[in-house]
C-alpha positions in Angstrom: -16.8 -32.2 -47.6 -17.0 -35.3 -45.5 -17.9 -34.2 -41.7 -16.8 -36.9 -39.2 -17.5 -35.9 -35.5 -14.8 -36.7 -33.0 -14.9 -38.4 -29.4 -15.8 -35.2 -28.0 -19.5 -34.1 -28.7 -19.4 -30.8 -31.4 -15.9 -31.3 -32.4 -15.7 -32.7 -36.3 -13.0 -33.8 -38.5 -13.2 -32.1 -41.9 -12.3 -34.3 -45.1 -12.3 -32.8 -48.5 -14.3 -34.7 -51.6 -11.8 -34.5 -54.0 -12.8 -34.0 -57.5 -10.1 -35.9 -59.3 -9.5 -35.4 -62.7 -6.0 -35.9 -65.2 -4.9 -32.5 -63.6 -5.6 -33.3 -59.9 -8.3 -32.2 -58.3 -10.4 -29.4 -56.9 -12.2 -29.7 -53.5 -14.3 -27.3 -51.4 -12.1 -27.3 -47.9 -15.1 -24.8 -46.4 -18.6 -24.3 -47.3 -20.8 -22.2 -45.0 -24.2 -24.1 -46.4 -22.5 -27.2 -45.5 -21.0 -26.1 -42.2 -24.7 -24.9 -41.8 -26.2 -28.2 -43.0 -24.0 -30.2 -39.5 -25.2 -27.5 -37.1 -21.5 -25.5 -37.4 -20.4 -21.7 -37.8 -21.4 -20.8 -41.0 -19.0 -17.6 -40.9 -15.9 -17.7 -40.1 -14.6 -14.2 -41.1 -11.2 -13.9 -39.5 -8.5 -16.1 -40.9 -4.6 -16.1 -39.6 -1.3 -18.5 -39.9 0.8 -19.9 -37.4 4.5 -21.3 -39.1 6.7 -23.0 -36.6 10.3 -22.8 -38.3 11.4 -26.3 -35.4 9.8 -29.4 -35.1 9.1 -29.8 -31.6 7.4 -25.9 -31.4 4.6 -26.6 -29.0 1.5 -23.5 -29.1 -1.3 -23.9 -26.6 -3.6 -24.7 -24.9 -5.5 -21.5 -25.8 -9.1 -20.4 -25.4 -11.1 -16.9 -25.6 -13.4 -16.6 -22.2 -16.9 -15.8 -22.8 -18.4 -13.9 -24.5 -15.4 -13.9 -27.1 -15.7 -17.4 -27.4 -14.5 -18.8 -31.0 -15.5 -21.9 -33.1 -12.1 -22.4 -35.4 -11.3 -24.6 -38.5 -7.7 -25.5 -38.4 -5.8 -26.8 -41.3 -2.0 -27.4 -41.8 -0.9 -26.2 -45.0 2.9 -27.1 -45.0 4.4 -29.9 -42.7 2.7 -32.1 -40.1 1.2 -31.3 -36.1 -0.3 -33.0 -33.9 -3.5 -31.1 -32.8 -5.2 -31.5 -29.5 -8.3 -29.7 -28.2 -9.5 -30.2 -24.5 -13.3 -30.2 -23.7 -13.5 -27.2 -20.6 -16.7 -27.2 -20.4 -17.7 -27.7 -16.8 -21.5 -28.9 -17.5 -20.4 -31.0 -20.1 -20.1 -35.2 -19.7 -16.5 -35.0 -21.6 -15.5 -32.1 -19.0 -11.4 -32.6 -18.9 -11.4 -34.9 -22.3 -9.1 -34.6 -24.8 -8.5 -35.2 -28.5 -5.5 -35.3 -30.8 -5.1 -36.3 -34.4 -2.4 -35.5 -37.1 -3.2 -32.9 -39.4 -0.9 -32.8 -42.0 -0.3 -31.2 -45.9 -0.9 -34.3 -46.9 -3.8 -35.4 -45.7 -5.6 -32.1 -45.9 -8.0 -32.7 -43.2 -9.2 -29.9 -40.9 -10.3 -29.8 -37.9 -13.7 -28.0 -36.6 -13.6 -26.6 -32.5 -16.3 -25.4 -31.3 -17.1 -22.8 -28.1 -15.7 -24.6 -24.9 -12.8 -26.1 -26.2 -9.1 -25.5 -25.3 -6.6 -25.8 -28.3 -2.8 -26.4 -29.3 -0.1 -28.0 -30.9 3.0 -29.7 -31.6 4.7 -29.4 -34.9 5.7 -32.8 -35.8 8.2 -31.4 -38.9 10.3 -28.4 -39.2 8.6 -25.5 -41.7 5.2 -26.1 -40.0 2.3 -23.9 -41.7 -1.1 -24.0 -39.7 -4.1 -21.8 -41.5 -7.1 -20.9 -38.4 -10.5 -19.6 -39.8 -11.9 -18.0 -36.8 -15.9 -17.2 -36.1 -14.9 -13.8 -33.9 -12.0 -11.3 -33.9 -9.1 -12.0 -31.8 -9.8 -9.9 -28.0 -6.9 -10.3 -26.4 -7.9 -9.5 -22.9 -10.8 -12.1 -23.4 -7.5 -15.0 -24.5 -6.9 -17.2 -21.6 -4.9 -20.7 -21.6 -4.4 -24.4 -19.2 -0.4 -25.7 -19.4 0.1 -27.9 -22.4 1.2 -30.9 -19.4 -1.6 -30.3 -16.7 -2.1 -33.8 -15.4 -5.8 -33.1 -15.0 -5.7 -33.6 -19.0 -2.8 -36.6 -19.4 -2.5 -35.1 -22.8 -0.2 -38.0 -24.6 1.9 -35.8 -27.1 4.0 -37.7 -30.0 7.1 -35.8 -28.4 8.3 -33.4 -25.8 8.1 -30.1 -26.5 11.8 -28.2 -28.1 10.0 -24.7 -28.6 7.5 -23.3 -26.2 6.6 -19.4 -25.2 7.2 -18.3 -21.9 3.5 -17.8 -21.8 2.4 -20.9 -22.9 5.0 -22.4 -20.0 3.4 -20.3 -17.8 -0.3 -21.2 -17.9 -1.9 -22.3 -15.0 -3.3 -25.9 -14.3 -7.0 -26.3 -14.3 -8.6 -25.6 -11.2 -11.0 -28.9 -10.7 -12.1 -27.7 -7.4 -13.9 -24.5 -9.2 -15.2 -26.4 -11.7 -16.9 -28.8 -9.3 
């Protein structure tokens, strides 16, 4: 696996090393030495799927509040999103940051979130599959979000959102004056 960190400190891109060959190829997409090896989750027990039948299906921005904090993998295994994770973490230097890249079947690249990190979406193709290895169990009444458009973030998204949960409408903008 190639490890590639991102603009925001802890947060890695995840390429596979293909081993080509006249069939293919075989690649490890997850490797808890290796994950070790860059300082990352090692175990990451709980795994789940997210398809989006419409392009335009917007999830996010979700967190779990301490101390049911998660580090996630995220990997789409059928269409394309656009996947954006927002650094919350008051102390840190990237407080408010964001970063987005593609993920994509075809491209096969992961992404890595650590603790302290908001997450979501946009499915850039119909018949969207996204596959989340996750370091804790889901506690729901530990799962918070921030809106998807909270200016505090100027999140610049591909495209405007077609699908979106009530909930996810409904979260609150980040409060900057607690955070301060």
């Amino acid at each position: 696996m190639i490890f590639t960190e991102s603009p925001l400190p802890g947060a890695f891109l995840v390429d596979l090393a293909p081993n080509s060959d006249e069939r293919g190829f075989f690649a490890r997409a997850y490797c808890p030495e290796e994950f070790a090896a860059q300082g990352l989750a090692a175990e990451l027990p709980q795994c789940s799927v997210s398809y989006n039948t419409r392009k335009g299906t917007l999830r996010g921005l979700h967190y779990q509040r301490p101390p049911h904090e998660e580090q996630k993998l995220v990997r789409c295994t059928a269409g394309a999103i656009f996947d954006v994770i927002v650094d919350i973490r008051p102390q840190s230097s990237h407080y408010r940051r964001w970063f987005g890249t593609q993920l994509t079947a075809q491209n096969r690249r992961s992404l890595f979130i650590p603790p302290g990190f908001a997450h979501g979406f946009i499915a850039l193709s119909d018949d969207t599959e996204v596959y989340y290895m996750i370091s804790v169990p889901h506690a729901p009444e530990y799962a918070q979000g921030l809106r998807w458009s909270d200016p505090a973030f100027a999140i610049q998204w591909p495209l405007a959102p077609t699908v979106i949960s009530a909930r996810d409408a409904a979260y609150p903008l980040l409060d900057v004056s607690a955070a301060q």
